[in-house]
mmCIF entry with sequence, helices, sheets and N, C-alpha, C, O atoms, coordinates in Angstrom:
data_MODEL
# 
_entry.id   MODEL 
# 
_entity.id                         1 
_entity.type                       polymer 
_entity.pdbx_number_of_molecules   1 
# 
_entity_poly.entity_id                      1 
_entity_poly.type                           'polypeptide(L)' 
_entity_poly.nstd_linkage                   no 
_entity_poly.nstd_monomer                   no 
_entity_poly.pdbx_seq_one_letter_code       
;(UNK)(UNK)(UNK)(UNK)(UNK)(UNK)(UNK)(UNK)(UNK)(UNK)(UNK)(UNK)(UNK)(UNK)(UNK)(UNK)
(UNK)(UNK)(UNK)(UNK)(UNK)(UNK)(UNK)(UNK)(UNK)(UNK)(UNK)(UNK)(UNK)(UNK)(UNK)(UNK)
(UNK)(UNK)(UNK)(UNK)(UNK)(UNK)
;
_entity_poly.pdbx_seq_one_letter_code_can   XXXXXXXXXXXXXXXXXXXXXXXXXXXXXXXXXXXXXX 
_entity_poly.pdbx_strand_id                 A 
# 
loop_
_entity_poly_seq.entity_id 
_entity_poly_seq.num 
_entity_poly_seq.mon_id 
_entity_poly_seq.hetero 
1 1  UNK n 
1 2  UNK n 
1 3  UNK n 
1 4  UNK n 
1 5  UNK n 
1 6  UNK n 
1 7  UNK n 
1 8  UNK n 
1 9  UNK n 
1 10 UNK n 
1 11 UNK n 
1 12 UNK n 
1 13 UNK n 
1 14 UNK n 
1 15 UNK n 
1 16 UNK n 
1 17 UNK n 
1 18 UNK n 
1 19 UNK n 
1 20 UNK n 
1 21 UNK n 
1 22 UNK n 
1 23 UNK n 
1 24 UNK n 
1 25 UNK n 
1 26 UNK n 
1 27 UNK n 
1 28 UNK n 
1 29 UNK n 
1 30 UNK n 
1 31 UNK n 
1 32 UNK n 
1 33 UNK n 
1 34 UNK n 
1 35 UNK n 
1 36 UNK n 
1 37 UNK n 
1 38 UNK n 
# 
_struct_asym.id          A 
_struct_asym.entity_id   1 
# 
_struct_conf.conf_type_id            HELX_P 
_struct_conf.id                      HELX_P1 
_struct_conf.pdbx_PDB_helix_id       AA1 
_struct_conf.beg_label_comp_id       UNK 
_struct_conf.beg_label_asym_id       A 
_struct_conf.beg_label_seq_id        3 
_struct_conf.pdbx_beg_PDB_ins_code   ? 
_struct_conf.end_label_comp_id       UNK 
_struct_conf.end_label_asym_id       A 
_struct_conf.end_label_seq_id        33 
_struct_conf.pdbx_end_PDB_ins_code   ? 
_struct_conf.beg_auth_comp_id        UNK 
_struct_conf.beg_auth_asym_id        A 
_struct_conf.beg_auth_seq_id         3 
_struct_conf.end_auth_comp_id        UNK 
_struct_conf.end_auth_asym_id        A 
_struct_conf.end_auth_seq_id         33 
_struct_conf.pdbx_PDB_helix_class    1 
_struct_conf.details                 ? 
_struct_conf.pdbx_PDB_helix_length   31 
# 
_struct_conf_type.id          HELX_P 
_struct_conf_type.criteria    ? 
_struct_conf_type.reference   ? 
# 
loop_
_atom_site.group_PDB 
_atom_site.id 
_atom_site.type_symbol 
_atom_site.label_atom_id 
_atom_site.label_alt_id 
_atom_site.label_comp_id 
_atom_site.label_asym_id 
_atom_site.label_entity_id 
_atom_site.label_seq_id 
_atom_site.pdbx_PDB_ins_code 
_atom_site.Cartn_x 
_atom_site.Cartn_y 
_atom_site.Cartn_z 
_atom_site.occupancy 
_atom_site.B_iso_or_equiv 
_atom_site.pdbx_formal_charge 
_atom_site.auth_seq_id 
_atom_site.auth_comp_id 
_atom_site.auth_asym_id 
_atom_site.auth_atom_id 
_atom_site.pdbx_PDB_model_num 
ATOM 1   N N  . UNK A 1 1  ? 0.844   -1.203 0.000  1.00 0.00 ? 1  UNK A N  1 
ATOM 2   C CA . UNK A 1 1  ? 0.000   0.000  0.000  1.00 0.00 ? 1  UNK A CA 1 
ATOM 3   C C  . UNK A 1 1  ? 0.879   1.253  0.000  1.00 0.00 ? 1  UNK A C  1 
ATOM 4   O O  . UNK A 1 1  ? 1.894   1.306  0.693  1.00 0.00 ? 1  UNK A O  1 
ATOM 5   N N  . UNK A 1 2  ? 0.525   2.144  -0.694 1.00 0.00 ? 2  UNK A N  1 
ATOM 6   C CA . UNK A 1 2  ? 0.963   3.395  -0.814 1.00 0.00 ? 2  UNK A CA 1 
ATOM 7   C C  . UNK A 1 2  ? 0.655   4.379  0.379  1.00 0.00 ? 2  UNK A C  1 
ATOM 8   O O  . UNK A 1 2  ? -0.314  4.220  1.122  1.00 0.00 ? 2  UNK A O  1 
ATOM 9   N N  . UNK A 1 3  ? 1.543   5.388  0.497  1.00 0.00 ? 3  UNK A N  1 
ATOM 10  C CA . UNK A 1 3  ? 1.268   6.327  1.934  1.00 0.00 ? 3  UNK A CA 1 
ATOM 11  C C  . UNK A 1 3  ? -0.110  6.769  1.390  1.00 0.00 ? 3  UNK A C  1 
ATOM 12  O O  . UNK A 1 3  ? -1.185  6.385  1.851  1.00 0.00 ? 3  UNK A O  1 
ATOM 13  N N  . UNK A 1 4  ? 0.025   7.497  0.508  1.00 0.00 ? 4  UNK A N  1 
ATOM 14  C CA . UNK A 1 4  ? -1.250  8.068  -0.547 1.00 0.00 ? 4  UNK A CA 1 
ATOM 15  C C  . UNK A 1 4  ? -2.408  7.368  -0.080 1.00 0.00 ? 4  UNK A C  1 
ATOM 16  O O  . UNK A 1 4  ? -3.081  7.604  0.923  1.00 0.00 ? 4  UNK A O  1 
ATOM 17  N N  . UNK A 1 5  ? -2.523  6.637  -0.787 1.00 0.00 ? 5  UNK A N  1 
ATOM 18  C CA . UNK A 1 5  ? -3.668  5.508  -0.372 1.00 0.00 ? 5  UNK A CA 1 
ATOM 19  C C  . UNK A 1 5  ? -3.829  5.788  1.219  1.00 0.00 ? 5  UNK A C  1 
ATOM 20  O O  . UNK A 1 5  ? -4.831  6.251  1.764  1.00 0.00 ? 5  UNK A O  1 
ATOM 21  N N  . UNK A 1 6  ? -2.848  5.475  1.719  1.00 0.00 ? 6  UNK A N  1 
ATOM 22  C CA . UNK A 1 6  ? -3.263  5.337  3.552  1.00 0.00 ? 6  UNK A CA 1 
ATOM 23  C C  . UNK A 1 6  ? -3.735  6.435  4.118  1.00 0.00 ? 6  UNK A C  1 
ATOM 24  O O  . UNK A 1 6  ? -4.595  6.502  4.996  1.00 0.00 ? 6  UNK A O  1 
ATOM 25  N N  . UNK A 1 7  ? -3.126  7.345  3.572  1.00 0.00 ? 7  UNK A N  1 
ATOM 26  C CA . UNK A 1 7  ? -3.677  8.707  4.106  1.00 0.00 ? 7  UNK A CA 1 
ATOM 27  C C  . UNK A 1 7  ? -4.898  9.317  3.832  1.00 0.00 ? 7  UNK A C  1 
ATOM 28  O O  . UNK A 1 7  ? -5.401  10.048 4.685  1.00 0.00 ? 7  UNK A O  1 
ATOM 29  N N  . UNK A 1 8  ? -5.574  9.076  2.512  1.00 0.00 ? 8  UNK A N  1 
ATOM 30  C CA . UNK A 1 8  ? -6.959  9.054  2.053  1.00 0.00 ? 8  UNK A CA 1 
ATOM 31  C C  . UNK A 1 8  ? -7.654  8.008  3.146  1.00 0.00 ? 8  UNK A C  1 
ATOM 32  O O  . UNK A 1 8  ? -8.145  8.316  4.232  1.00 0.00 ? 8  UNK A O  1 
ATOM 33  N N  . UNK A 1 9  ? -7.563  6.792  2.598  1.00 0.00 ? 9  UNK A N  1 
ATOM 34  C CA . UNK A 1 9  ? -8.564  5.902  3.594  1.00 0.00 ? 9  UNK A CA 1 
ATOM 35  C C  . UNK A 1 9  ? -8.296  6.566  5.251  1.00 0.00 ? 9  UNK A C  1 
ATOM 36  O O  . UNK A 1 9  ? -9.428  6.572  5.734  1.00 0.00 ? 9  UNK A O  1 
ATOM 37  N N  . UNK A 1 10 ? -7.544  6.988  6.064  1.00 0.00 ? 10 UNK A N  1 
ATOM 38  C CA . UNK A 1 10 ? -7.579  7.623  7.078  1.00 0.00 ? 10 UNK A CA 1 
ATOM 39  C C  . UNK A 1 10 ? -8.369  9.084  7.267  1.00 0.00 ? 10 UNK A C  1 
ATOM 40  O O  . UNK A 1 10 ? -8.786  9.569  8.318  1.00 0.00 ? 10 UNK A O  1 
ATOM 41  N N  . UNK A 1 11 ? -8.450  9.694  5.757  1.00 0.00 ? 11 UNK A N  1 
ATOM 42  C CA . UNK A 1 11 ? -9.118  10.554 6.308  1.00 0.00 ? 11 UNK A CA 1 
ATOM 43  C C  . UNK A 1 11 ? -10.501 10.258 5.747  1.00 0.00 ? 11 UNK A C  1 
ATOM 44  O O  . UNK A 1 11 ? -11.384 10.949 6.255  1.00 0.00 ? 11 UNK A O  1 
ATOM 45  N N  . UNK A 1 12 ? -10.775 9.658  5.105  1.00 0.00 ? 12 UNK A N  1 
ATOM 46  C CA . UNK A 1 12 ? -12.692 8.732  4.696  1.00 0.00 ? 12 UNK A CA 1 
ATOM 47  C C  . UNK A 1 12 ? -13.233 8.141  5.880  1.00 0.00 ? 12 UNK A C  1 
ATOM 48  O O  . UNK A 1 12 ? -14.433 8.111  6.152  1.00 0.00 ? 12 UNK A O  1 
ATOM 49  N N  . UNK A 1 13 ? -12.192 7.616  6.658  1.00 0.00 ? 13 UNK A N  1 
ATOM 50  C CA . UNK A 1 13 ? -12.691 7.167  7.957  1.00 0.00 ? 13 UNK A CA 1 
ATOM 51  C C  . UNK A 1 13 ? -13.165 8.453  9.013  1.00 0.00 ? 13 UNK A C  1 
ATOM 52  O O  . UNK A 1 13 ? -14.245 8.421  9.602  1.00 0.00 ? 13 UNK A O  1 
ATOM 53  N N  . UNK A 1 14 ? -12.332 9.412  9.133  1.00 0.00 ? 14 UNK A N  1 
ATOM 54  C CA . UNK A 1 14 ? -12.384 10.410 9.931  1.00 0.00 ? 14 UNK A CA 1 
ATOM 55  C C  . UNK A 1 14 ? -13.579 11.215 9.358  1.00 0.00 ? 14 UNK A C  1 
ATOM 56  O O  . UNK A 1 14 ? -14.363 11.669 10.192 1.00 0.00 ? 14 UNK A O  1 
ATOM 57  N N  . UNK A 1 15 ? -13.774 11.404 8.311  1.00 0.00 ? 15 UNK A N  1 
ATOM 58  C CA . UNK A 1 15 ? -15.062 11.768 7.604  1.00 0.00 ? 15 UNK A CA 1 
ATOM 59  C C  . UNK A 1 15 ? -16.089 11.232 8.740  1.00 0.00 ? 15 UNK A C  1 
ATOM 60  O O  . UNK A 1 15 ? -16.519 11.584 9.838  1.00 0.00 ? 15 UNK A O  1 
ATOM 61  N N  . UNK A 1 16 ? -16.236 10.050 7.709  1.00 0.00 ? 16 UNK A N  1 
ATOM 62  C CA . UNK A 1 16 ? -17.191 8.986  8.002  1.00 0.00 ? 16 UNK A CA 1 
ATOM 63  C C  . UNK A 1 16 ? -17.661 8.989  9.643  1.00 0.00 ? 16 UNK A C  1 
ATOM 64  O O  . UNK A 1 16 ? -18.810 8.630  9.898  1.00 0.00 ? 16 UNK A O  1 
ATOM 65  N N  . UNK A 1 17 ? -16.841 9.359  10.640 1.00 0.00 ? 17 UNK A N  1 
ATOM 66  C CA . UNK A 1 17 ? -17.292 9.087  11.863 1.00 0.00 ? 17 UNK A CA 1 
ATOM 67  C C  . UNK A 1 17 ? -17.951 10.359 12.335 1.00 0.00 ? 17 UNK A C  1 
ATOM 68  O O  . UNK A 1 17 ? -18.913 10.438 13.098 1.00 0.00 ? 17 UNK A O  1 
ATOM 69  N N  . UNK A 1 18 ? -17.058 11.674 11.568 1.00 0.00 ? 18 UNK A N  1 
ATOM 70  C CA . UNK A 1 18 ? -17.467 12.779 11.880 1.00 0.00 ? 18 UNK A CA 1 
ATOM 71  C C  . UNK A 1 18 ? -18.752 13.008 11.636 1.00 0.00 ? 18 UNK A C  1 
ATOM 72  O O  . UNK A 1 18 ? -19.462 13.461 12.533 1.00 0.00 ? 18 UNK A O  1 
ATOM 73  N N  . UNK A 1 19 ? -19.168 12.781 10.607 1.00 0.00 ? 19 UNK A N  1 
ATOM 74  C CA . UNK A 1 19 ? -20.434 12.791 10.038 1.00 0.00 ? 19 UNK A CA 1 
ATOM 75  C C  . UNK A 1 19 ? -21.777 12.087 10.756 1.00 0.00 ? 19 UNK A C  1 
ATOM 76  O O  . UNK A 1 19 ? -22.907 12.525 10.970 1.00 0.00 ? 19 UNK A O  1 
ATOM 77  N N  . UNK A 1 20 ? -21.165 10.852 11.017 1.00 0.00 ? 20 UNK A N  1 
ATOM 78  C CA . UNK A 1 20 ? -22.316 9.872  12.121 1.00 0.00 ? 20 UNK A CA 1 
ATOM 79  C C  . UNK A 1 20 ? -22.323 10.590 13.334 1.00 0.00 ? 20 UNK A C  1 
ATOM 80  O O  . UNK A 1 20 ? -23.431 10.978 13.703 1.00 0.00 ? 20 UNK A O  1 
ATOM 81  N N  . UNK A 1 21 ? -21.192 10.902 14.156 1.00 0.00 ? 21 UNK A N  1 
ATOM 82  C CA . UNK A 1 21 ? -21.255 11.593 15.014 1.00 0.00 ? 21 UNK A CA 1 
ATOM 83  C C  . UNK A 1 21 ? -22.219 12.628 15.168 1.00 0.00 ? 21 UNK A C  1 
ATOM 84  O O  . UNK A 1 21 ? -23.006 12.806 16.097 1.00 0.00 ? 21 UNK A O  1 
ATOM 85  N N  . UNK A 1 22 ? -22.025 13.364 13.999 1.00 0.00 ? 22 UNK A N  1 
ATOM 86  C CA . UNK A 1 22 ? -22.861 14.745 14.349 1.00 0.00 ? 22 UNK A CA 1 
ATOM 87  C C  . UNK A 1 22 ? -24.625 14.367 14.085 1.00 0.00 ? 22 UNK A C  1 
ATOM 88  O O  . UNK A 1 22 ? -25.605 14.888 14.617 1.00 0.00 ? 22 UNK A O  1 
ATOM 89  N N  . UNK A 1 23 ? -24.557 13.382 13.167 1.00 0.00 ? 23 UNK A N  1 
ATOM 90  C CA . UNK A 1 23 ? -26.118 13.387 13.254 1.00 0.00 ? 23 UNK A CA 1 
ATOM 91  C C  . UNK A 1 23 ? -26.640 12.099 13.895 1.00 0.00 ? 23 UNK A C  1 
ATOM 92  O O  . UNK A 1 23 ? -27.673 11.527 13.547 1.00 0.00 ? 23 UNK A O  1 
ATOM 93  N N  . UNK A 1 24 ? -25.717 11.659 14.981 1.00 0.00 ? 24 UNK A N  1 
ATOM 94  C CA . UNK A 1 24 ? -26.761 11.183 16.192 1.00 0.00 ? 24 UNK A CA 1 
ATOM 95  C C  . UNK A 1 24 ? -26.744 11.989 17.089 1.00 0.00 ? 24 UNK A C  1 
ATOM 96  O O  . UNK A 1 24 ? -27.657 11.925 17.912 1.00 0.00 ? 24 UNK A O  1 
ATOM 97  N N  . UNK A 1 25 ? -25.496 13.226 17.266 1.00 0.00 ? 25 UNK A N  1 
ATOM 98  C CA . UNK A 1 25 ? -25.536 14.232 18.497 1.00 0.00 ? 25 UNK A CA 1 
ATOM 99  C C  . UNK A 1 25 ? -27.053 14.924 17.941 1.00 0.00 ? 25 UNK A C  1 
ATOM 100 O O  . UNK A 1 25 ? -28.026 14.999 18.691 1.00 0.00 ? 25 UNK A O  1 
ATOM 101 N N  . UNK A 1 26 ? -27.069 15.357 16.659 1.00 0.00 ? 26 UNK A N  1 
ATOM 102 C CA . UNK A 1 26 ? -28.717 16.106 15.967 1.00 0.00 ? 26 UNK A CA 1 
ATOM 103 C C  . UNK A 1 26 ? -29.899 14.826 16.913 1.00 0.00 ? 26 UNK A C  1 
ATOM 104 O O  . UNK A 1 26 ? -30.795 15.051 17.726 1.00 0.00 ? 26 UNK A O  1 
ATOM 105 N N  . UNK A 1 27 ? -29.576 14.011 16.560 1.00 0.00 ? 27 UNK A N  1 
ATOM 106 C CA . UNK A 1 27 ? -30.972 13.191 16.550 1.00 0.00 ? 27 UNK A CA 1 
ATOM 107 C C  . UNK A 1 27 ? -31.317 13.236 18.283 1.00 0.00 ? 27 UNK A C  1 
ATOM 108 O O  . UNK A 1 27 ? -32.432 13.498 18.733 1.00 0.00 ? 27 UNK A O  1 
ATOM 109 N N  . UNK A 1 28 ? -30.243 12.957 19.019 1.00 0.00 ? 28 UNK A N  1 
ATOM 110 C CA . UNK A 1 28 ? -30.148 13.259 20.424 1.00 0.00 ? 28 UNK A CA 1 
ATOM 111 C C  . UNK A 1 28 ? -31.018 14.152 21.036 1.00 0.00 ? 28 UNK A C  1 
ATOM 112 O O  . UNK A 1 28 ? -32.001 13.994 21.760 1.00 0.00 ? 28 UNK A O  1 
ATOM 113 N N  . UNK A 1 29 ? -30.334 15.313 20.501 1.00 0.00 ? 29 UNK A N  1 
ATOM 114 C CA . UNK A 1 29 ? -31.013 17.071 20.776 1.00 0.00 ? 29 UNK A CA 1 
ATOM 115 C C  . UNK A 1 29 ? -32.588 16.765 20.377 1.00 0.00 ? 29 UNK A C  1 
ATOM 116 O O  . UNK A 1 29 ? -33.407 16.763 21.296 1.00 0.00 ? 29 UNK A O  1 
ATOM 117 N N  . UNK A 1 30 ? -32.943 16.557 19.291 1.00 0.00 ? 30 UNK A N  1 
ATOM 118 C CA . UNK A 1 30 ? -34.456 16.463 18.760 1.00 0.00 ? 30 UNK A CA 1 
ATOM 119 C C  . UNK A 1 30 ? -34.963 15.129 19.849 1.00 0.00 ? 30 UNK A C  1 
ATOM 120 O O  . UNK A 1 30 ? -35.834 15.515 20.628 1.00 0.00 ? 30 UNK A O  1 
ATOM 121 N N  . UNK A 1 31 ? -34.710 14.180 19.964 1.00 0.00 ? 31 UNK A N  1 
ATOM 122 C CA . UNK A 1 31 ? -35.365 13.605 20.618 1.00 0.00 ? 31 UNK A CA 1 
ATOM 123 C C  . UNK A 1 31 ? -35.647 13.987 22.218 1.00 0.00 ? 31 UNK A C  1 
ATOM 124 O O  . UNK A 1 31 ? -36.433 13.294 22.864 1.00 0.00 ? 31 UNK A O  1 
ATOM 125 N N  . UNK A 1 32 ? -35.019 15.038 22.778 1.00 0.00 ? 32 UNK A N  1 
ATOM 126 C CA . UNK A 1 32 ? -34.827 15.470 23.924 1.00 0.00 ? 32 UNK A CA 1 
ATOM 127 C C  . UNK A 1 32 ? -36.118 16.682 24.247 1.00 0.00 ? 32 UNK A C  1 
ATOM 128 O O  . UNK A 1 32 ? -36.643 16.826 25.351 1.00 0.00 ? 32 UNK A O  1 
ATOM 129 N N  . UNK A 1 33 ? -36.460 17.476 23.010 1.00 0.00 ? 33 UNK A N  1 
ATOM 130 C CA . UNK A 1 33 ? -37.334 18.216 23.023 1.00 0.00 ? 33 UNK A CA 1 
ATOM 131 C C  . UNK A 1 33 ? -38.300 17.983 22.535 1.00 0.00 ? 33 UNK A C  1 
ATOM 132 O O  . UNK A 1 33 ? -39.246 18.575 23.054 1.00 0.00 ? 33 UNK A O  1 
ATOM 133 N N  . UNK A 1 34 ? -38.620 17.150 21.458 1.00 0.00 ? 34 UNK A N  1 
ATOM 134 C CA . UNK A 1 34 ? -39.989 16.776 21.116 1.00 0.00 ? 34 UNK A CA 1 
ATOM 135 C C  . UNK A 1 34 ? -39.280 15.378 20.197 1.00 0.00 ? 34 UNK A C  1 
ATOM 136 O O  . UNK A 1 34 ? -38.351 15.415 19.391 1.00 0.00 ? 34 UNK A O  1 
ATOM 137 N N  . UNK A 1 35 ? -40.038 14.269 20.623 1.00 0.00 ? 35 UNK A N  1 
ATOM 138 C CA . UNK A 1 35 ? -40.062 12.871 19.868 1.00 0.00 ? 35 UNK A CA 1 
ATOM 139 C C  . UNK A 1 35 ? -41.389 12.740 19.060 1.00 0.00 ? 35 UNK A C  1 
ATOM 140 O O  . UNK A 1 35 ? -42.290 11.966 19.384 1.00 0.00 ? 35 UNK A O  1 
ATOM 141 N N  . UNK A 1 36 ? -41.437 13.767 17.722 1.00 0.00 ? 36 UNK A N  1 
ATOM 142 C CA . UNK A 1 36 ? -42.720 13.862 16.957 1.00 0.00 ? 36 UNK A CA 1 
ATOM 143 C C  . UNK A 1 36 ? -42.220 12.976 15.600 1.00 0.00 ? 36 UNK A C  1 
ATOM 144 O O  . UNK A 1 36 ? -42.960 12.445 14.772 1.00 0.00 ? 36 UNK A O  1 
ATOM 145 N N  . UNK A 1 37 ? -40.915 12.977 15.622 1.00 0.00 ? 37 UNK A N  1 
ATOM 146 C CA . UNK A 1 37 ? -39.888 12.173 14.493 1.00 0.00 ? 37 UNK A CA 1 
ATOM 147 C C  . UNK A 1 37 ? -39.055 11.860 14.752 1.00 0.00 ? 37 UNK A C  1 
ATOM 148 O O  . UNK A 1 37 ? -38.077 12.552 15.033 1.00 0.00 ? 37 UNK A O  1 
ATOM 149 N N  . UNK A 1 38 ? -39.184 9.975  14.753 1.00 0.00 ? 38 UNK A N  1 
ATOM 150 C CA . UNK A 1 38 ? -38.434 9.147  15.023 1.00 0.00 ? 38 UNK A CA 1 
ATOM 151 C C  . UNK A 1 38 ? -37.767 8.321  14.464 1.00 0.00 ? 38 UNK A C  1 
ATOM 152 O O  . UNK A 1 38 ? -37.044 7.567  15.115 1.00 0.00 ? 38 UNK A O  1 
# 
């Protein structure tokens, strides 16, 4: 494997979590004030 390569897939991962992260912290917040959408 190439650094190249490694360093992409490291940051697709870091993406990837960032992204889930933030929209279960969203879904969190909404479910905390009104559970009208679940």
């Amino acid at each position: 494997m190439s650094t190249i390569l490694l360093d992409l897939l490291f940051w697709i991962i870091v993406f990837v979590v960032f992204v889930y992260g933030f929209k279960w912290l969203q879904r969190r917040k909404k479910g905390k004030e009104n559970d009208t959408e679940s």
